[in-house]
Jmol script that loads the backbone (N, CA, C; Angstrom):
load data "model"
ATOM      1  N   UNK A   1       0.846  -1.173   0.000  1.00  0.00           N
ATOM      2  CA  UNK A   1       0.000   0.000   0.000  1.00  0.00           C
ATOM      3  C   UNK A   1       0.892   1.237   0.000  1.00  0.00           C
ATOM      4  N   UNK A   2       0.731   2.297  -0.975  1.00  0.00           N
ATOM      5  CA  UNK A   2       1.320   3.677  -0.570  1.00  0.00           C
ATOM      6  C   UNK A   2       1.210   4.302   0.121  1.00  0.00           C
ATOM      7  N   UNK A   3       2.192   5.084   0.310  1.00  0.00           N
ATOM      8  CA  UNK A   3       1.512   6.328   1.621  1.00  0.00           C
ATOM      9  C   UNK A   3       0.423   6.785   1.571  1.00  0.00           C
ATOM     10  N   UNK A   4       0.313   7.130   0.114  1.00  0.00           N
ATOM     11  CA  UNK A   4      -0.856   7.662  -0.007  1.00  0.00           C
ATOM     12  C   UNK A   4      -2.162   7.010  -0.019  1.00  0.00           C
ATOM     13  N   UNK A   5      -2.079   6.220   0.193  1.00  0.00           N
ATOM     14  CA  UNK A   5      -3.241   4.805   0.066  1.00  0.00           C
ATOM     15  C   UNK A   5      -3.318   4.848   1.565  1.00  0.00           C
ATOM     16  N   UNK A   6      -2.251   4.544   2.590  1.00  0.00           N
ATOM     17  CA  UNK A   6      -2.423   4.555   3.955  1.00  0.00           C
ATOM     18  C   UNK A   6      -3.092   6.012   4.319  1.00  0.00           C
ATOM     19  N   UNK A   7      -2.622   7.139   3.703  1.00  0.00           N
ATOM     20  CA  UNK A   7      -3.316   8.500   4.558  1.00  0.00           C
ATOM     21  C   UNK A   7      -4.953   8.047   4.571  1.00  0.00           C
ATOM     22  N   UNK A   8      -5.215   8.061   2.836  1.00  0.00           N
ATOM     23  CA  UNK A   8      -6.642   7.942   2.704  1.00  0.00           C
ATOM     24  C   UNK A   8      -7.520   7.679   3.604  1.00  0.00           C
ATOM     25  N   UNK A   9      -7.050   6.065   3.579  1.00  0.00           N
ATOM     26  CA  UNK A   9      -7.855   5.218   4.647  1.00  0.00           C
ATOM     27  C   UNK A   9      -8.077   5.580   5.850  1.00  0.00           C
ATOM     28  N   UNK A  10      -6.521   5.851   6.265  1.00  0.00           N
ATOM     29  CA  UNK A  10      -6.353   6.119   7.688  1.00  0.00           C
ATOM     30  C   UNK A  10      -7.586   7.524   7.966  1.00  0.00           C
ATOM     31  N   UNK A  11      -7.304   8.427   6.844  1.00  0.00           N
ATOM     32  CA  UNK A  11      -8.412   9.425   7.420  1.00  0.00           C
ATOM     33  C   UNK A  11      -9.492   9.744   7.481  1.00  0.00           C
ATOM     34  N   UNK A  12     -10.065   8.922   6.542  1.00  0.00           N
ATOM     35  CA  UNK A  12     -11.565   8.262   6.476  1.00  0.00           C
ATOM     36  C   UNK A  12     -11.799   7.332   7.934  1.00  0.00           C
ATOM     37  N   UNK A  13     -10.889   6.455   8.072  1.00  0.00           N
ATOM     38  CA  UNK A  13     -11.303   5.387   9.334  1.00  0.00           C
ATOM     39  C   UNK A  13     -11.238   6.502  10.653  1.00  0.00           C
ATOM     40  N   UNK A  14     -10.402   7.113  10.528  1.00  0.00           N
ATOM     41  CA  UNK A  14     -10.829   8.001  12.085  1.00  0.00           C
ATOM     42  C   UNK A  14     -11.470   8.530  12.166  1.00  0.00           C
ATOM     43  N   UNK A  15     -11.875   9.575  10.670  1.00  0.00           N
ATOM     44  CA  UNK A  15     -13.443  10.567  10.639  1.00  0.00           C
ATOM     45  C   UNK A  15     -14.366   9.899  11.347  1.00  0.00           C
ATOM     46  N   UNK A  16     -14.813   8.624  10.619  1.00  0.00           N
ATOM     47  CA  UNK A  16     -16.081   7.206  10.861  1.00  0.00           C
ATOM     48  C   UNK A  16     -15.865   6.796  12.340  1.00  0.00           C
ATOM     49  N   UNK A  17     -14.799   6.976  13.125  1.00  0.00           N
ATOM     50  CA  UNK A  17     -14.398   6.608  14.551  1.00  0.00           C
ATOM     51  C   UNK A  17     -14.945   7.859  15.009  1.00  0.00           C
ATOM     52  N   UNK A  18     -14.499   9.444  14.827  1.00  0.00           N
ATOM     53  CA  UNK A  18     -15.180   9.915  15.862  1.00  0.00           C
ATOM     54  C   UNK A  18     -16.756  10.546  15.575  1.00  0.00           C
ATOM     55  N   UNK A  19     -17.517   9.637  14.432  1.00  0.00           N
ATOM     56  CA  UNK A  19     -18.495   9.547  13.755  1.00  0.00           C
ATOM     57  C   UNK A  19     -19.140  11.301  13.290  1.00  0.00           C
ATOM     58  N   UNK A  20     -17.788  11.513  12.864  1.00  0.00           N
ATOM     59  CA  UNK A  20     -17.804  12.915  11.696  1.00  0.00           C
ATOM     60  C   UNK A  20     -18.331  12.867  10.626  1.00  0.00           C
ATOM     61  N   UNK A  21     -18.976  13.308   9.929  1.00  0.00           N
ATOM     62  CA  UNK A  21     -19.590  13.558   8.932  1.00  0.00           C
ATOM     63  C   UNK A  21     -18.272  14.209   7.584  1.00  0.00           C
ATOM     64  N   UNK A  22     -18.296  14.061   6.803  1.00  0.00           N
ATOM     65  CA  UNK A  22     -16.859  15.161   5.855  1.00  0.00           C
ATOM     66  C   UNK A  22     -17.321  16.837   5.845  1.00  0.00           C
ATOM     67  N   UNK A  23     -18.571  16.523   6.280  1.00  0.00           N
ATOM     68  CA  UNK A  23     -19.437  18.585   6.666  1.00  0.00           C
ATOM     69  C   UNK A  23     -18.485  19.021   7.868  1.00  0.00           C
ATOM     70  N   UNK A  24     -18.507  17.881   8.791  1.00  0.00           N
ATOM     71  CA  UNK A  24     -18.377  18.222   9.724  1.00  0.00           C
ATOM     72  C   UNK A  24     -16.485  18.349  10.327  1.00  0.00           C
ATOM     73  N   UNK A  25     -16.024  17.289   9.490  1.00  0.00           N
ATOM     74  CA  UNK A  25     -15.094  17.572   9.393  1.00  0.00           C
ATOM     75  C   UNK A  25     -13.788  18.987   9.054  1.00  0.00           C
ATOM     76  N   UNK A  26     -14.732  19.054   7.549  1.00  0.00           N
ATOM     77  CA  UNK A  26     -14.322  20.312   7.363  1.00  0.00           C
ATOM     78  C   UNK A  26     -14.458  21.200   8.190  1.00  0.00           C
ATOM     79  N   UNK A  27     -15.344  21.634   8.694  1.00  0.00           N
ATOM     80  CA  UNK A  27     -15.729  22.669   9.810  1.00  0.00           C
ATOM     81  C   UNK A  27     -14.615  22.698  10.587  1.00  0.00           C
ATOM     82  N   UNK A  28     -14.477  22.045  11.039  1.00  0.00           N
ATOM     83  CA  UNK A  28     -13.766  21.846  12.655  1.00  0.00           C
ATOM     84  C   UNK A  28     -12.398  21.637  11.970  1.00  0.00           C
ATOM     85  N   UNK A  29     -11.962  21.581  10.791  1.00  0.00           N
ATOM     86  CA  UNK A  29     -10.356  21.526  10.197  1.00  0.00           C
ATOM     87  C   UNK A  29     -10.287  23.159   9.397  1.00  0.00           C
ATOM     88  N   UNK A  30     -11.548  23.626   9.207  1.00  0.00           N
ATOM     89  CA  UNK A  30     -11.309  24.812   8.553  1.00  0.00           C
ATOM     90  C   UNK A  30     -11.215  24.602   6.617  1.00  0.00           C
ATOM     91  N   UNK A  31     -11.325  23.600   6.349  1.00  0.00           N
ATOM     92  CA  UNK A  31     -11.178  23.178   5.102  1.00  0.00           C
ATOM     93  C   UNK A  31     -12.530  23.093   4.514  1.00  0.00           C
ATOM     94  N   UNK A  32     -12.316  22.960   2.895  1.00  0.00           N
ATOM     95  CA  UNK A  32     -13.683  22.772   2.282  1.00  0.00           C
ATOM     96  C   UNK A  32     -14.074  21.344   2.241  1.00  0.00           C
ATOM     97  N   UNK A  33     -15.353  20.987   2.351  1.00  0.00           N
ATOM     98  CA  UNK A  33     -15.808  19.997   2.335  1.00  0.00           C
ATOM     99  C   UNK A  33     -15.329  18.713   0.649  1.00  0.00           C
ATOM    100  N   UNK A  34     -15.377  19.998   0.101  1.00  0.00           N
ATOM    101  CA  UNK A  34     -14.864  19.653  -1.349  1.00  0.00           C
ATOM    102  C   UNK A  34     -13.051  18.781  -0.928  1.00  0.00           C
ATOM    103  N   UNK A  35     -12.616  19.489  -0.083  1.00  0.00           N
ATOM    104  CA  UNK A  35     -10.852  19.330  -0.376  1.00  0.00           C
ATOM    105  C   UNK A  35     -10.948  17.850   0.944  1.00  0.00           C
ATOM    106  N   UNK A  36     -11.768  17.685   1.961  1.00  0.00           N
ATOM    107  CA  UNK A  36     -12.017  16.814   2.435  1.00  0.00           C
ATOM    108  C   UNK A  36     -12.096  15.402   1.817  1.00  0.00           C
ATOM    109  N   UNK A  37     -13.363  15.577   1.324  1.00  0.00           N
ATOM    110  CA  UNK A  37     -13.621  14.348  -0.193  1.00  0.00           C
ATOM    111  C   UNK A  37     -12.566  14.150  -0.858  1.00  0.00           C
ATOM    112  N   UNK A  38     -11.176  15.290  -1.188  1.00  0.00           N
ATOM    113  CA  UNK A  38     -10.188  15.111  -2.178  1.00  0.00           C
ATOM    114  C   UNK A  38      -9.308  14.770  -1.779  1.00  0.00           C
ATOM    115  N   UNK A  39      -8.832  14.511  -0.292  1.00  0.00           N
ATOM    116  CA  UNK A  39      -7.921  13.734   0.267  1.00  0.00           C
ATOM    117  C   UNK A  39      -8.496  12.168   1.039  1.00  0.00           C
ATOM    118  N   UNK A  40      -9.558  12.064   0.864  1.00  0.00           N
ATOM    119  CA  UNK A  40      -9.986  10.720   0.945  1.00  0.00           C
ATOM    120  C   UNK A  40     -10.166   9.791  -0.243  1.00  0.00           C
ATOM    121  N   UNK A  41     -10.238  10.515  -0.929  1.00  0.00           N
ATOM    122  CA  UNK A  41      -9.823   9.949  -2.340  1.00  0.00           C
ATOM    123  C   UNK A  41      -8.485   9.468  -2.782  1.00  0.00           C
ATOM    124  N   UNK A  42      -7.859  10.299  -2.554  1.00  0.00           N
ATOM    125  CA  UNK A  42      -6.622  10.368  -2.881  1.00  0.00           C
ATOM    126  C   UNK A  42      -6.195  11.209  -4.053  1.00  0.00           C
ATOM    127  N   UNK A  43      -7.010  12.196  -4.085  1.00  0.00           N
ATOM    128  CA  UNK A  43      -7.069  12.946  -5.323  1.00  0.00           C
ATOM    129  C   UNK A  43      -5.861  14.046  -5.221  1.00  0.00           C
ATOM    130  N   UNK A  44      -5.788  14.444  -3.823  1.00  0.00           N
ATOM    131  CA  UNK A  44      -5.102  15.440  -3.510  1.00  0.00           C
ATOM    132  C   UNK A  44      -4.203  15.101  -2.232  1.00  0.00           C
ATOM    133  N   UNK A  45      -3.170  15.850  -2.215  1.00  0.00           N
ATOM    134  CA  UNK A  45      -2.334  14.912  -0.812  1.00  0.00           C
ATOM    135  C   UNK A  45      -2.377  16.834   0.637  1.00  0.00           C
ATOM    136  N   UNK A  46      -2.475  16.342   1.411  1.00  0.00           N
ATOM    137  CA  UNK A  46      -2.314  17.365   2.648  1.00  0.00           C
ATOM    138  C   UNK A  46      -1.041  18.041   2.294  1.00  0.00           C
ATOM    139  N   UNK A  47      -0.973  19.580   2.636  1.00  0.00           N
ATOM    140  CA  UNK A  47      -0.190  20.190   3.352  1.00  0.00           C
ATOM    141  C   UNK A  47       0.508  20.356   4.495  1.00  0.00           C
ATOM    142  N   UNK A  48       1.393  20.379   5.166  1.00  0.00           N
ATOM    143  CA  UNK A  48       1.810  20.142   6.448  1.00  0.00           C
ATOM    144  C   UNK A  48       0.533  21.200   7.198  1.00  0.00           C
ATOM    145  N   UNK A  49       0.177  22.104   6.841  1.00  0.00           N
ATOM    146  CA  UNK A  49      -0.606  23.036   7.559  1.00  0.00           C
ATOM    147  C   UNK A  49      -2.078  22.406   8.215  1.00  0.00           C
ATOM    148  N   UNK A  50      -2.578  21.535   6.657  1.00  0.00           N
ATOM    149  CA  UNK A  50      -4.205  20.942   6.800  1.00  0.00           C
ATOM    150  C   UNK A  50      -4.125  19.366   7.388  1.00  0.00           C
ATOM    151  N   UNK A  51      -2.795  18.657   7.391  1.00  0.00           N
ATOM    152  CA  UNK A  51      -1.881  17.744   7.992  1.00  0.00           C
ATOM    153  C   UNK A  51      -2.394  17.945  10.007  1.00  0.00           C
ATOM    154  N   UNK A  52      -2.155  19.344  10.155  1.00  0.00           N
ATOM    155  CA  UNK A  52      -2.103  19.735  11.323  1.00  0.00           C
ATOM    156  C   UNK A  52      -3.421  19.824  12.154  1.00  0.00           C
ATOM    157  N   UNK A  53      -3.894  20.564  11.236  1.00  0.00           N
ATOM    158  CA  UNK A  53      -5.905  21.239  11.112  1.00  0.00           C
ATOM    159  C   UNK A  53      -6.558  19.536  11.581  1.00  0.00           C
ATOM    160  N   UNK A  54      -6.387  18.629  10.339  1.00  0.00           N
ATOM    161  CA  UNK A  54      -6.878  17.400  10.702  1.00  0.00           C
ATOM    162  C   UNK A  54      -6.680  16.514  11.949  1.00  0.00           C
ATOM    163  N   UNK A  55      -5.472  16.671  12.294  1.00  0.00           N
ATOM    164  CA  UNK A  55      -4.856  15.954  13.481  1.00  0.00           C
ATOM    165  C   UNK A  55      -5.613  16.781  14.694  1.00  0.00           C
ATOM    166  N   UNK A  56      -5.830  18.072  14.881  1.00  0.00           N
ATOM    167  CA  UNK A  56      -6.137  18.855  15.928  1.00  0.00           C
ATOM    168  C   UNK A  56      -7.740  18.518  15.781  1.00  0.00           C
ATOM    169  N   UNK A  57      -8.748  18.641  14.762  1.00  0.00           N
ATOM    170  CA  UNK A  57      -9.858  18.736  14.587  1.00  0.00           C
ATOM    171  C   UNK A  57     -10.465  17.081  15.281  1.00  0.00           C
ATOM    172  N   UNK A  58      -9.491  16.171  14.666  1.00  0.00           N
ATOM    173  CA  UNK A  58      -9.460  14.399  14.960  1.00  0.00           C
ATOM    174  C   UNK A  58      -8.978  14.067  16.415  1.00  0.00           C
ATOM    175  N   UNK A  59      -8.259  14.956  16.818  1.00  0.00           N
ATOM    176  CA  UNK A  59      -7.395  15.054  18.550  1.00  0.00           C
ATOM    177  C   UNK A  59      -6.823  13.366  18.036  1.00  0.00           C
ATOM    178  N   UNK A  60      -5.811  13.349  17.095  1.00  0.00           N
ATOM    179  CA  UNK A  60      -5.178  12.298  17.091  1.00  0.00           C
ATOM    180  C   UNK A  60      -3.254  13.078  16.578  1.00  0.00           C
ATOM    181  N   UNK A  61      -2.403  12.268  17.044  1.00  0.00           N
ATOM    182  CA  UNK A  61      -1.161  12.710  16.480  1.00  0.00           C
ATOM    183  C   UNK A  61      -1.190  12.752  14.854  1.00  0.00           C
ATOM    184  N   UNK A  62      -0.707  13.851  14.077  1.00  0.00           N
ATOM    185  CA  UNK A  62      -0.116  13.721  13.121  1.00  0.00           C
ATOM    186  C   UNK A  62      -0.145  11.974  12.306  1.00  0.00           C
ATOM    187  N   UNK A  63       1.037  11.016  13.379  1.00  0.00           N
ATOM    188  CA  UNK A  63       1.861   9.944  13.071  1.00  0.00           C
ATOM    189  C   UNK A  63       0.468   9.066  12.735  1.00  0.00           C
ATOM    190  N   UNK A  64      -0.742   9.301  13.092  1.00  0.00           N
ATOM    191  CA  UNK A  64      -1.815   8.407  13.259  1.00  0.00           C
ATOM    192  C   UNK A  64      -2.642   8.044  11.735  1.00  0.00           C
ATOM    193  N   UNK A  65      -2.012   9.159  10.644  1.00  0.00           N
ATOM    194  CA  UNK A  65      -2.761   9.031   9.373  1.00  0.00           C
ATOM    195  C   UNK A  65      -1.268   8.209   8.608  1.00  0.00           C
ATOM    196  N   UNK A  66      -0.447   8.230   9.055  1.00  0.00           N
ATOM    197  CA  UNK A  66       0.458   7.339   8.254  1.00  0.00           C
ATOM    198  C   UNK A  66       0.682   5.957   8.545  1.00  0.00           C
ATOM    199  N   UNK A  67       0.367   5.347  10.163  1.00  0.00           N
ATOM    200  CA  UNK A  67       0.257   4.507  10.748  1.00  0.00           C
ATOM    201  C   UNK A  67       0.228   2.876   9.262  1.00  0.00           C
ATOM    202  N   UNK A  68       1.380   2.350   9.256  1.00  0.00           N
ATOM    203  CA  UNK A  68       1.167   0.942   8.186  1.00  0.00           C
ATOM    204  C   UNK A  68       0.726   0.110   8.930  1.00  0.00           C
ATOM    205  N   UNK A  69      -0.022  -0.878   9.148  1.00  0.00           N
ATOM    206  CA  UNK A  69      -0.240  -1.936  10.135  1.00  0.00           C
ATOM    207  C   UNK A  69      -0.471  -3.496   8.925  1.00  0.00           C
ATOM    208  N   UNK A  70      -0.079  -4.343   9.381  1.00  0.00           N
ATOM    209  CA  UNK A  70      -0.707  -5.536   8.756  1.00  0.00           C
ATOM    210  C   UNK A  70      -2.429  -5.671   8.818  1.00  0.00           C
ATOM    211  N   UNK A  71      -2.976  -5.264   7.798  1.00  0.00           N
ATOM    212  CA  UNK A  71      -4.630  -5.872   7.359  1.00  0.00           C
ATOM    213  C   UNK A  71      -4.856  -6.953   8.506  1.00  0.00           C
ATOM    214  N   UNK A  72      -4.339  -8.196   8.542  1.00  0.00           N
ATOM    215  CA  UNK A  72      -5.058  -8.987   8.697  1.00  0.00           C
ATOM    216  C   UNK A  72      -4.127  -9.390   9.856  1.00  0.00           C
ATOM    217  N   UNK A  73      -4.040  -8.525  10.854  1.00  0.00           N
ATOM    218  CA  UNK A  73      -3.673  -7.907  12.359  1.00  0.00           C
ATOM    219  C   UNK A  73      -4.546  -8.097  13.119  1.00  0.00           C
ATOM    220  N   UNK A  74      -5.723  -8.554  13.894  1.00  0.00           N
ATOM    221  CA  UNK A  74      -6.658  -7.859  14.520  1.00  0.00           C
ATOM    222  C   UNK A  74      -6.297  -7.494  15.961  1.00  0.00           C
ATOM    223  N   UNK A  75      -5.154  -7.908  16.090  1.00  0.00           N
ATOM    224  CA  UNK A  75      -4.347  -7.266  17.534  1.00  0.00           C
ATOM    225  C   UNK A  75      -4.494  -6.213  17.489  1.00  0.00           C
ATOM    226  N   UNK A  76      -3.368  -5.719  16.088  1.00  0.00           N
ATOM    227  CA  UNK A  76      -3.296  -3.975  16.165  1.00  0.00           C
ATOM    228  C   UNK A  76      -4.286  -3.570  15.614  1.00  0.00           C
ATOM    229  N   UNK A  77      -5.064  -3.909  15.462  1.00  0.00           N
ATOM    230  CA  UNK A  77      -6.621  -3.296  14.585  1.00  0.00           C
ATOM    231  C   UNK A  77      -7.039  -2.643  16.350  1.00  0.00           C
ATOM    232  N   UNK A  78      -6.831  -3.773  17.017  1.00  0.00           N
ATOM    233  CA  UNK A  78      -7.619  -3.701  18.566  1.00  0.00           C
ATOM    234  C   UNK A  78      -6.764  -2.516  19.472  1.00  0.00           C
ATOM    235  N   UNK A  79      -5.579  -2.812  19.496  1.00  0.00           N
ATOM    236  CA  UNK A  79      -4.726  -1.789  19.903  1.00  0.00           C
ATOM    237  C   UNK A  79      -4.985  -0.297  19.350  1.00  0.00           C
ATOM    238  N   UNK A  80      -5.375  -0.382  18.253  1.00  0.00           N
ATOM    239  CA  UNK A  80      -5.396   1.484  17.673  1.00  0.00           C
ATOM    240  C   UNK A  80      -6.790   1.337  17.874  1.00  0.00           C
ATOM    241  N   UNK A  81      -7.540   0.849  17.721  1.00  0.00           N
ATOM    242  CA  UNK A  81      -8.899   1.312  18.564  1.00  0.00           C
ATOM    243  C   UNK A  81      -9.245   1.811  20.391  1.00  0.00           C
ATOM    244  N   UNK A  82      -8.142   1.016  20.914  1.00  0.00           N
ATOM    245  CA  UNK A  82      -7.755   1.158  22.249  1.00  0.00           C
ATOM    246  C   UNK A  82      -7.806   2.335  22.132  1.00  0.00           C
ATOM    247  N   UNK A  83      -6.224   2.434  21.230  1.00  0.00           N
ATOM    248  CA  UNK A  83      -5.495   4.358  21.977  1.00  0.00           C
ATOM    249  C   UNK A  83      -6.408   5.060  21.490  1.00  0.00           C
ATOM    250  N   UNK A  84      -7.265   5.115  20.001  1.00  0.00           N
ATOM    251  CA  UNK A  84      -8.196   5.995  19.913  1.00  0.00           C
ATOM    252  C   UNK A  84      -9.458   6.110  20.701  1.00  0.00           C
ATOM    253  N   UNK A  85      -9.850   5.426  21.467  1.00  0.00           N
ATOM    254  CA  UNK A  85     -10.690   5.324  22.397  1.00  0.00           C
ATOM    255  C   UNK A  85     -10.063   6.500  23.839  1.00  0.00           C
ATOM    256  N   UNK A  86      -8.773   5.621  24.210  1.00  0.00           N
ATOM    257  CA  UNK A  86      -8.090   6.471  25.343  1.00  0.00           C
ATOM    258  C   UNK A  86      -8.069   7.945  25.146  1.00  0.00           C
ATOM    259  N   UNK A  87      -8.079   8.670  23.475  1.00  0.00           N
ATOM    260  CA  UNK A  87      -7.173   9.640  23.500  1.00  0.00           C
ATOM    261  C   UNK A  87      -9.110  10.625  23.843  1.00  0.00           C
ATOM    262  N   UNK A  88      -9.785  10.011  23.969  1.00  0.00           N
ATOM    263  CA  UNK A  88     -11.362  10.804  24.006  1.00  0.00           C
ATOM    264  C   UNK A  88     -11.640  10.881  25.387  1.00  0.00           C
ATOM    265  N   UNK A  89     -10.795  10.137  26.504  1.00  0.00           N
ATOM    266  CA  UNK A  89     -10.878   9.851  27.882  1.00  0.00           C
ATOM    267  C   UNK A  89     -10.471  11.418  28.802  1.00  0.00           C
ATOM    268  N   UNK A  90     -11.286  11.908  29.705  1.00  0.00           N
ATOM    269  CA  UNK A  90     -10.654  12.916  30.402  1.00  0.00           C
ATOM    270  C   UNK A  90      -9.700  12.404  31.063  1.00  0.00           C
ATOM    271  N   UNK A  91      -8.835  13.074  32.093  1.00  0.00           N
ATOM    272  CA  UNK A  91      -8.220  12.308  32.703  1.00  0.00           C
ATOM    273  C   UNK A  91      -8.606  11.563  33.988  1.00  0.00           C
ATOM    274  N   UNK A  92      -9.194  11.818  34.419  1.00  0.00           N
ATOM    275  CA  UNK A  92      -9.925  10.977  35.801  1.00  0.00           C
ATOM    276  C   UNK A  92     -10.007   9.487  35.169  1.00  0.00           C
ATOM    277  N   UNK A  93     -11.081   9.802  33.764  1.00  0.00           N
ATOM    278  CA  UNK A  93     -11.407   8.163  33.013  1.00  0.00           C
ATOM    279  C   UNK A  93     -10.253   7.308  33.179  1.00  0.00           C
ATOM    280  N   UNK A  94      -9.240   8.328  31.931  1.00  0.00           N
ATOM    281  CA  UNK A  94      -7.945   7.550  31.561  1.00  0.00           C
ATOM    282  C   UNK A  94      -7.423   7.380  32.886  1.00  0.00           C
ATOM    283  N   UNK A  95      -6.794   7.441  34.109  1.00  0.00           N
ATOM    284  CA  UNK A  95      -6.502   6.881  34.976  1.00  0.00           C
ATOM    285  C   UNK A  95      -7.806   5.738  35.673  1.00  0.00           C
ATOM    286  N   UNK A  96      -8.636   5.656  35.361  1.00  0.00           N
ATOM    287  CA  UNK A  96      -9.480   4.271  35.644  1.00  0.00           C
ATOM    288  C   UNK A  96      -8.778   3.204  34.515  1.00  0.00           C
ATOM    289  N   UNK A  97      -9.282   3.716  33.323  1.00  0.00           N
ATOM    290  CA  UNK A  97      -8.887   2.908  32.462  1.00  0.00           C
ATOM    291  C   UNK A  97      -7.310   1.939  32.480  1.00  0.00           C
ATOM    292  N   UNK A  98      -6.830   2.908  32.699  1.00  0.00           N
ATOM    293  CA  UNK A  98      -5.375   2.300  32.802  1.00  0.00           C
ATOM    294  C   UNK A  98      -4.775   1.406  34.186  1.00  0.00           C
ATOM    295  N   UNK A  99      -5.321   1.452  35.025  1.00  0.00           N
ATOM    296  CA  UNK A  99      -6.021   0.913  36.418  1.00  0.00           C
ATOM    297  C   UNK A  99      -6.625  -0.588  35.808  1.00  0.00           C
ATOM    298  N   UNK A 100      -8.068  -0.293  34.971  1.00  0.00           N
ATOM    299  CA  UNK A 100      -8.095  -1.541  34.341  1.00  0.00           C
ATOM    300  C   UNK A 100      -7.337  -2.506  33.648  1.00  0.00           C
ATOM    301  N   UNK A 101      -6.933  -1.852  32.440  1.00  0.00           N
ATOM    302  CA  UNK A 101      -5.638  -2.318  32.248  1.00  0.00           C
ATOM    303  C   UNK A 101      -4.656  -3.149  32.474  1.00  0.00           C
ATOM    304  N   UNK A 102      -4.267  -2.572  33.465  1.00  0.00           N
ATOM    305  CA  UNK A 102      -3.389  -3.444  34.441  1.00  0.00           C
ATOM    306  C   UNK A 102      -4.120  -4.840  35.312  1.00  0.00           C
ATOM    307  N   UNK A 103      -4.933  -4.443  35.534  1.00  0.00           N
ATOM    308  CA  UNK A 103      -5.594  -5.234  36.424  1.00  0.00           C
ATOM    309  C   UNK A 103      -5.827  -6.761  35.212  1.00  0.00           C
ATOM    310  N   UNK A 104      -6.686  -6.422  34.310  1.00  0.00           N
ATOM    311  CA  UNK A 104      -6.724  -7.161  33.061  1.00  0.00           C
ATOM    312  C   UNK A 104      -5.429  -8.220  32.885  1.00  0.00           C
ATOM    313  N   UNK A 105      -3.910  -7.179  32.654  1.00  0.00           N
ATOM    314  CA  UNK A 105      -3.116  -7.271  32.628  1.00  0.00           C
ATOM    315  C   UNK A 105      -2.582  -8.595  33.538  1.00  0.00           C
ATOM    316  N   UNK A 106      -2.638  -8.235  35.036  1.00  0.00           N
ATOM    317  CA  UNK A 106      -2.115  -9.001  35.767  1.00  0.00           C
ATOM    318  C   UNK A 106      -3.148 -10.324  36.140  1.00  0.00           C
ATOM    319  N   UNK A 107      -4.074 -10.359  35.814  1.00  0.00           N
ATOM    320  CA  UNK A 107      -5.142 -11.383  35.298  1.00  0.00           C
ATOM    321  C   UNK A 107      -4.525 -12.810  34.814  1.00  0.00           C
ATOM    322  N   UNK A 108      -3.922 -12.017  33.337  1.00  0.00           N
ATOM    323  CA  UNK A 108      -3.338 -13.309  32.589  1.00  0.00           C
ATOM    324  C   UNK A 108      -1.531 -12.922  32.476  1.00  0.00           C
ATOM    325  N   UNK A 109      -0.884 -13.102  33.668  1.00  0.00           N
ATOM    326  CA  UNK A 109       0.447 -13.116  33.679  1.00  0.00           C
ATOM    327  C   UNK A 109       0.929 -13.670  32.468  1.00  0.00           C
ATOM    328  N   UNK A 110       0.503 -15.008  32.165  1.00  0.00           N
ATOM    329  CA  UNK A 110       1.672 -15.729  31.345  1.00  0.00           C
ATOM    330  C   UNK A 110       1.240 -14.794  29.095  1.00  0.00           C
ATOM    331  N   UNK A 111       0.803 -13.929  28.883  1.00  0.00           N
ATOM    332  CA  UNK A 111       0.427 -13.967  28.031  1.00  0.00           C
ATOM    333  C   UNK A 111       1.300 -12.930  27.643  1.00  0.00           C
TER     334      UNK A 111
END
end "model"
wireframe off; spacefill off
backbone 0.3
color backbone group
């Protein structure tokens, strides 16, 4: 897959994660709805600037639209659903969560 094949996806799959609309997207990135559609396509590639807009609008790192993972992973399918889950957590949550975690964790030592 290309980079550019990974942005696509990747930025379509997080829109649909924090169940954005591409209206709504734009809004909250400052972009046209039009140039939205054109980087999910792959028609058009980001600027470091709208690179930024997206990451802030998505509250995900930058590194998260380039992310390569193996398809047919469902570990890390499960893992980046994790952290994108965590990164929506206030902090009170995220310290439960991670509390769980562990607890989970020390559950199944040998794994």
């Amino acid at each position: 897959m290309t980079t550019r094949d990974t942005f696509k996806h990747q930025l379509r799959r997080v829109r649909k994660l924090r169940d954005l609309s591409q209206e709504k997207l734009a809004a909250k990135a400052n972009r046209s709805v039009e140039a939205i559609s054109n980087l999910e396509r792959g028609l058009n590639l980001p600027s470091f600037d709208t690179l930024e807009e997206l990451a802030t609008a998505l509250n995900v790192p930058v590194r998260d639209f380039f992310e390569f993972e193996d398809e047919n992973s469902g570990r890390s399918t499960k893992l980046t659903e994790l952290l994108n889950a965590a990164r929506m957590l206030d902090d009170t949550d995220l310290s439960i969560a991670v509390t769980q975690i562990y607890a989970l964790r020390d559950k199944n030592p040998g794994f």
